[in-house]
Each structure stands twice: as structure tokens, then as C-alpha cells.
N, C-alpha and C positions, 0 to 999 in steps of 0.2 A: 703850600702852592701859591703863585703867584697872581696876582690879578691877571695880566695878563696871560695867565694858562691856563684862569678860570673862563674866561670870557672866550677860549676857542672852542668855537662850534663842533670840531674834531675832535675835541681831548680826549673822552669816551677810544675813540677808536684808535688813535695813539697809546692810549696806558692800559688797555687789555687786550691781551691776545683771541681770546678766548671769544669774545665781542665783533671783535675785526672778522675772525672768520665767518661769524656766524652772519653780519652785516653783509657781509661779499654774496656770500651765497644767497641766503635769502632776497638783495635787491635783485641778483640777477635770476634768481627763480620768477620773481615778481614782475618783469620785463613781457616775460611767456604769461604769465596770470592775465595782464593787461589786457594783452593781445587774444587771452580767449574770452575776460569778460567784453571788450569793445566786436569780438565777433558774434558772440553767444546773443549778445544785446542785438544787435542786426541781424542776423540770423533767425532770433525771434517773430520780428518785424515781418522779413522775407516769406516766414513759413505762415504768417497768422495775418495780416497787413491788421493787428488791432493791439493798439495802446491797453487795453485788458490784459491781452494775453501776453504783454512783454512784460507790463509788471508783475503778472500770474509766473511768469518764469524766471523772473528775479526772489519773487517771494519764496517759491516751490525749492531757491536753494539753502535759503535762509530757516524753513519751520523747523528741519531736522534743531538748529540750533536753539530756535527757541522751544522745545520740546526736550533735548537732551543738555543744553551746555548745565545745568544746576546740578545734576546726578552728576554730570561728567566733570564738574569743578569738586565736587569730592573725592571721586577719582584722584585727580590730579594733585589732591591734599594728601594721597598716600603713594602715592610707586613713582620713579624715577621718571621724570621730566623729560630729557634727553633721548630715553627711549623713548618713551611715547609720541614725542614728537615725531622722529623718525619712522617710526612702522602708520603714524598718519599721513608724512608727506609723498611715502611708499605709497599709501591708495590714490593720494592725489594725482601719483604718476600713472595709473592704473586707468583712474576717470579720463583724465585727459587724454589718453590714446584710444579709447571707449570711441570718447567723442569725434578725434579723427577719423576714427575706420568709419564709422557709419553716417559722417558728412561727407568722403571721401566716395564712398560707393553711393551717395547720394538716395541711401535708405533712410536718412534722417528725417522723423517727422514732431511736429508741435509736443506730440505727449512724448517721444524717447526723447528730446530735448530737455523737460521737465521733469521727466526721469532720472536723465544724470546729474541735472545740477541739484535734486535732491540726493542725488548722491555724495555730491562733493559739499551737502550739508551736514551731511552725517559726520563725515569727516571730521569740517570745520566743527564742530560741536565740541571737539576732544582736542584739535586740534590747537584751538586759540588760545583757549586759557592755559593751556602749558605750554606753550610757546611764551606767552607774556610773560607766565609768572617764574618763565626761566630766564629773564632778561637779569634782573637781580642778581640769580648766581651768576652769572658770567662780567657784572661791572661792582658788586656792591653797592651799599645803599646811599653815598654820597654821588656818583654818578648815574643815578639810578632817571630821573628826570632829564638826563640829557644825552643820555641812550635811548631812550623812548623820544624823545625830538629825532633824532638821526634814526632811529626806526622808522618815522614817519617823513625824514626825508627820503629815505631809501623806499620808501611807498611812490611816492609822488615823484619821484627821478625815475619811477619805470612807468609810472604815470603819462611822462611826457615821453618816454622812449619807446614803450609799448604799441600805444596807438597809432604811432608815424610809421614803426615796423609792419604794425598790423595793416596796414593802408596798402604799404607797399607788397607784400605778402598776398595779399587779397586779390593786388592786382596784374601780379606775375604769377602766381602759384594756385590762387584759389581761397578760399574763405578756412578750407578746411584744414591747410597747412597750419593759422593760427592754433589752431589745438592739438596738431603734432609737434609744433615745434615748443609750445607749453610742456610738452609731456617730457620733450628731452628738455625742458631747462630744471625739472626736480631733479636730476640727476646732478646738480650745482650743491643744492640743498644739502644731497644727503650726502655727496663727496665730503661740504664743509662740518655736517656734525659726526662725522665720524671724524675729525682730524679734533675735535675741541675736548681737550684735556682738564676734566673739572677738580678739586682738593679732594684729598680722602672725605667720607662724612657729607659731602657738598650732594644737593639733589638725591636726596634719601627717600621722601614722602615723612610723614607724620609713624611718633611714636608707633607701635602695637598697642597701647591703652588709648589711644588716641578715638572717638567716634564716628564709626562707617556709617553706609545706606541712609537710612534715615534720621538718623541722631545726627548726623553730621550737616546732613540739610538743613535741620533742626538749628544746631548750634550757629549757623551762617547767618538764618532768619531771624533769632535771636539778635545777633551782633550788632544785624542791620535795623530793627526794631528800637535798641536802644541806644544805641551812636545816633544823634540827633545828624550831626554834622554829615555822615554816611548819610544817612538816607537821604540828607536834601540835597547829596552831591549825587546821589543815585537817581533820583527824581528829576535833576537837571539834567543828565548824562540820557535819562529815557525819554525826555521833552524836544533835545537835540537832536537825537537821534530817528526817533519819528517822526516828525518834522519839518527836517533840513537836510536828510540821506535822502528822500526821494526825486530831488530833482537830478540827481546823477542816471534812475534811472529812466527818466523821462527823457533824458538827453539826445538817444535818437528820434524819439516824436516832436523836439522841437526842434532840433535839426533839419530831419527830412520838412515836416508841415509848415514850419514860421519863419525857418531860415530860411527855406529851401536848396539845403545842401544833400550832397549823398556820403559816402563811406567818409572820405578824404577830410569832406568839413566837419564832421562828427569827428573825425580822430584829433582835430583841432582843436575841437571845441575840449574834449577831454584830456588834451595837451597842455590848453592855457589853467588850467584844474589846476594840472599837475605844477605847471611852471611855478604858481602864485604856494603852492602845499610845499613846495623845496625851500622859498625862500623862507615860508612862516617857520617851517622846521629848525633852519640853520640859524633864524632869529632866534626862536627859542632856546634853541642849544645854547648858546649863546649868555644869556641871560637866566641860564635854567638854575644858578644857585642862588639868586634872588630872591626878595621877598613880593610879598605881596601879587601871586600868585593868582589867588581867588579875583581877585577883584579885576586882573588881568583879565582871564576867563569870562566875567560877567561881561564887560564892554567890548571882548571879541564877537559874544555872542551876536550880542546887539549890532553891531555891523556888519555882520553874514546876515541876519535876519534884512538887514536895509538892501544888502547886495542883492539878495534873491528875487527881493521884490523886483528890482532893479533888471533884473538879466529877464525877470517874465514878462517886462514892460515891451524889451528889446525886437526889435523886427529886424534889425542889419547885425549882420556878422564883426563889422567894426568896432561896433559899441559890445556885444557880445563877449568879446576874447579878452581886451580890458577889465570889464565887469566880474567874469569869470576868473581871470588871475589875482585878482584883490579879493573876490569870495572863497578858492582856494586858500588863499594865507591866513583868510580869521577859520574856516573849518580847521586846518591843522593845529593850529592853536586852540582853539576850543579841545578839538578829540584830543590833541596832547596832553594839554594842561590837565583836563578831568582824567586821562587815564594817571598820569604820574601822580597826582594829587591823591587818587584813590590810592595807587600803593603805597605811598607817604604813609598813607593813613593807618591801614588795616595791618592786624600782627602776622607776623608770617605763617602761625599755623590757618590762616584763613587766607591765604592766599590767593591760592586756587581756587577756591568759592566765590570771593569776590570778584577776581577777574572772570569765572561763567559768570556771576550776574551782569557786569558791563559786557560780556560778549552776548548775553540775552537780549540784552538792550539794542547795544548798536548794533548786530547782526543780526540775530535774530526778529525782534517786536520791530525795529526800522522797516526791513523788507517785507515779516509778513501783513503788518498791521498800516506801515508806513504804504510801504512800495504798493501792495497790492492796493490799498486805500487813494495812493494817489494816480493808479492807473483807473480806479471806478471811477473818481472826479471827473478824470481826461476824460473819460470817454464820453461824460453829459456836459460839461462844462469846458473844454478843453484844456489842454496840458499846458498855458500861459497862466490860467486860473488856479488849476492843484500846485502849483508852486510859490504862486504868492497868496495864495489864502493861508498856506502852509507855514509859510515866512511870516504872515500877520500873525499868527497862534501865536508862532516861536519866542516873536518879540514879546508880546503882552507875557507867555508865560514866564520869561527872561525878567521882567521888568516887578514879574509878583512875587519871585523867586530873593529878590533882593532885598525884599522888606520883609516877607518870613523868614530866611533864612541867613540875617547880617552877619552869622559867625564863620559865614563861607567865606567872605570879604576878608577874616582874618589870618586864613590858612597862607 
């Protein structure tokens, strides 16, 4: 291969079929996700007027995950990937029209709203780690890193398309159309995995001698116990993640309260997120067969951790949107780099394990331990404070991570 065919950000989706499709469907499933987390997030708000009870409904979708992803990452170490993804994005589409009929008839209240997004926990439980740990079969392990950047631009590119829909949706249609018309964008999703043609042998699951239930849990915590490297990239990955995820959720309480914006400049603010997460992406992509790697990682951290501070300081929207697209671009490099890094690492029969643990992390302990922790803050201290107290951890822990654990530096 060429340098220059290494260095495009696209190549991934130019040299597999199989990727391309799944990338198509997927962003634009994630278009409609957008649009019901940036309503679900207001709506919160609307129904409760208390910074508690939004991050209580961020968390309530996230515990399923941290409860189920570790069993459900053994799962996904035995039966067919493909499938399973599919009969989860099938419920997703289920939840999401749940949630239109009963915003729609305007029977929606504070606990059915924390009802389904602990629904659409359960899901994501089963859901993630077989969706990631299918990225592999569909690009192999040389483009393995920069299909995972372009997964994460195809996040952030619905990132910023999402919430401008969702504004405008909001304000022609009503709030509750955002989660109908989520409900018809799975229907993207599962057109593209049924069209996606894998090898004989490809997405099998694990041997028959291979160990289920509990031996298999066993053998993951094992792995992780003695991979020194693993664990300190685990330990980084759940440092990041709790946090530096919750200022996403706080986003409508510093909007409405500090900003003083409504729907419109919240979709903004979640827009400029996005904008700054496309470009880190397609950097990354980019550069994804390079070395040094780790060490990239560690000084992204560190200036997301400055940025945040930075965005809690902010009172104008001006300085806001700037702040927040450069904090975008080191987030997506951080969650990239640690996710690719992680699969680099770990053998494939531990795949699926490993990625429930990173989806423990960043999905699950972020929102129940992060999210809910940095709406208690808000509510005694205010949501300027749970964001950069947050960002001060982050850095010191970033900073102690580097001197215990220098062989990170070498990945």
C-alpha cells in the first residue's frame, strides 16, 4: 500500500464492502439516536426542572449496562455477532416508538421516561460490545484502528446533524417526533446488516470447549489482572470516562442556566461537540497506522481536561462553541485511540469481554457513577463547578497515570 493510501482518512470505507455498509447505516441510524438523546436530555428538564433528575435519567439508561455488559461480553465471545446485533437494534426500534406514542399523547411522565431509557440500557448492554467487537470481522486487523476513527466520525457527523434536525423538528412537529423519527431511522441499520456478506467460518463465537457463565468471566478477569499494560489502559479508559462524559450531560443545565439559551442554542452547543469529534476522527483516521499511539492518548487527554475547565469558566456562547469544538476533537481521540488500542491488545477469543469491560466503563460507571454524581454536585455546587472539579481529577489522574504506567507510552 501506498503512503498515500495509508494516510486517507477513507480507506477503511473504500477497501471493504462489508464496512461501508455497515458505516452508511449505522451514521444514519445515529442522526435519529442524536435527536432523541438531545430531546430525551430536554425533556428531562421540562418534566422535572432539576439538574438531579436529568442526570438520574441519563444514568437510569446507562446501569442496565453496567449491571449486564460483563455477562453479556461472554455472550458475545460465543454466538454470532451479526445476529445479535440485529435482534438488539430490532428493540432499539421498539424503545424508540415506546417513547413517541407516549410523548406524543402527552402521557409521558419523569419515571416512564426513566423507564425506557433503562430500557434502551438493557439493550445497549448486549448491544455494544458486539457491535464493536464486529468491526474487525468486517475490516481486518490492519485497518482495524482506522475504522474505529471513522466509526467515531460517523458518531460525531450525526452529532452535528442530529441536533440542528432535532431543533428544527421540535419546532415544527413537536419534541415527540424526535423519537419517532429515531424509531424509523433503525430501519437504516437493519436494511444495511442484512445486506453485509461475511467469509464462511467469520463471526462464529468461541470454540465448544471454550469457557461459558462464569469461568469465562473468570478467564477475562484473569487476563485483565495479569496484562499489566491492560489494566492500566482499563484504569485510564474508566478515569476518562467518569470524569469527562458528564459534562455532555450537564449540557442542558448550562445552556438553559449560564448560557441562557433554550432548545436551539443547546443543539448548538452539542453541534460544535460534534463538529470538533469529525475532525479528530478523520485526523485520526489518518494517521491511524502510526506509532506512538499511547503517548498521543496521554496529551490528548490532558487538553480535554484544560478545555473543560475552560468551557465551565465560560459565560458567552462565543467563547463556548470554539471551546467546545477543540474539546470535541481531543475527546474523540482519547475514546478512539483507547478503544483501538484495547483491541490491538487483547486475543480475539477475549474480545467480546474486553470490549463489555470498556463499554462498563464508558457507558455504563460514566453515566451511573459519572452522570448521576455530577448532577448531585450541580445541584449543591452548580453545573460550572461538577465540570471543572471533574476536569481537575481528570488531569491529576492523567498526569499520575504517566509515571505508573510509562509502558503505555510505548504502545
Amino acid at each position: 500500500m501506498s503512503a498515500r493510501a495509508a494516510r486517507n482518512p477513507f480507506g477503511a470505507l473504500r477497501r471493504h464492502r462489508n464496512f461501508r455498509i455497515f458505516w452508511i447505516g449505522q451514521t444514519l441510524s445515529l442522526v435519529g439516536t442524536w435527536m432523541q438523546s438531545m430531546a430525551q436530555g430536554w425533556y428531562a428538564l421540562e418534566l422535572s426542572n432539576s439538574a438531579l433528575l436529568v442526570g438520574l435519567t441519563a444514568a437510569a439508561g446507562s446501569l442496565p449496562v453496567l449491571l449486564f455488559s460483563l455477562p453479556a461480553g461472554a455472550l458475545v465471545d460465543r454466538v454470532r455477532k451479526l445476529r445479535l446485533v440485529a435482534f438488539m437494534q430490532a428493540g432499539f426500534l421498539l424503545q424508540a416508538a415506546l417513547l413517541w406514542y407516549f410523548t406524543w399523547t402527552q402521557r409521558m411522565t419523569i419515571g416512564g421516561l426513566i423507564l425506557l431509557a433503562t430500557v434502551g440500557g438493557v439493550l445497549g448492554a448486549f448491544e455494544i460490545p458486539a457491535r464493536q467487537s464486529l468491526v474487525i470481522e468486517l475490516v481486518g486487523r490492519d485497518d482495524l484502528q482506522g475504522a474505529i476513527a471513522l466509526n467515531s466520525s460517523g458518531f460525531n457527523l450525526a452529532r452535528i446533524v442530529g441536533p440542528a434536525i432535532a431543533a428544527l423538528v421540535i419546532a415544527q412537529l413537536g419534541l415527540a417526533w424526535c423519537f419517532g423519527l429515531n424509531a424509523l431511522s433503525f430501519l437504516t441499520v437493519l436494511a444495511g446488516l442484512a445486506m453485509i456478506r461475511l467469509p464462511e467460518g467469520a463471526d462464529r463465537g468461541a470454540a465448544d470447549d471454550a469457557p461459558a457463565g462464569w469461568a469465562a468471566l473468570r478467564e477475562g478477569v484473569h487476563y485483565v489482572r495479569e496484562t499489566r499494560v491492560m489494566r492500566g489502559l482499563l484504569g485510564m479508559i474508566g478515569v476518562y470516562a467518569v470524569l469527562g462524559g458528564p459534562y455532555l450531560t450537564l449540557m442542558p443545565v448550562i445552556a438553559r442556566d449560564q448560557l441562557g439559551l433554550r432548545e436551539q442554542g443547546y443543539g448548538l452547543l452539542l453541534s460544535s461537540v460534534g463538529v470538533g469529534g469529525v475532525l479528530g476522527a478523520l485526523a485520526l483516521a489518518a494517521i491511524s497506522r502510526r506509532p506512538g499511539r499511547g503517548r498521543l492518548l496521554q496529551r490528548a487527554a490532558v487538553l480535554f481536561s484544560v478545555l473543560l475547565m475552560g468551557f465551565a469558566a465560560t459565560r458567552s456562547v462565543h467563547w463556548a462553541v470554539p471551546v467546545l469544538v477543540l474539546a470535541g476533537f481531543m475527546m474523540i481521540i482519547v475514546n478512539a485511540l483507547a478503544n483501538g488500542l484495547l483491541q490491538t491488545i487483547v486475543p480475539d477469543r477475549l474480545r467480546g469481554r474486553m470490549l463489555a469491560a470498556y463499554s462498563f466503563l464508558v457507558v455504563g460507571l460514566s453515566q451511573v457513577l459519572g452522570a448521576f454524581g455530577a448532577g448531585a454536585i450541580a445541584r449543591v455546587f452548580g453545573a460550572d463547578w461538577a465540570v471543572a472539579g471533574m476536569a481537575a481529577l481528570m488531569l491529576a489522574a492523567t498526569l499520575l497515570a504517566r509515571v505508573r504506567y510509562p509502558e503505555l507510552n510505548e504502545l
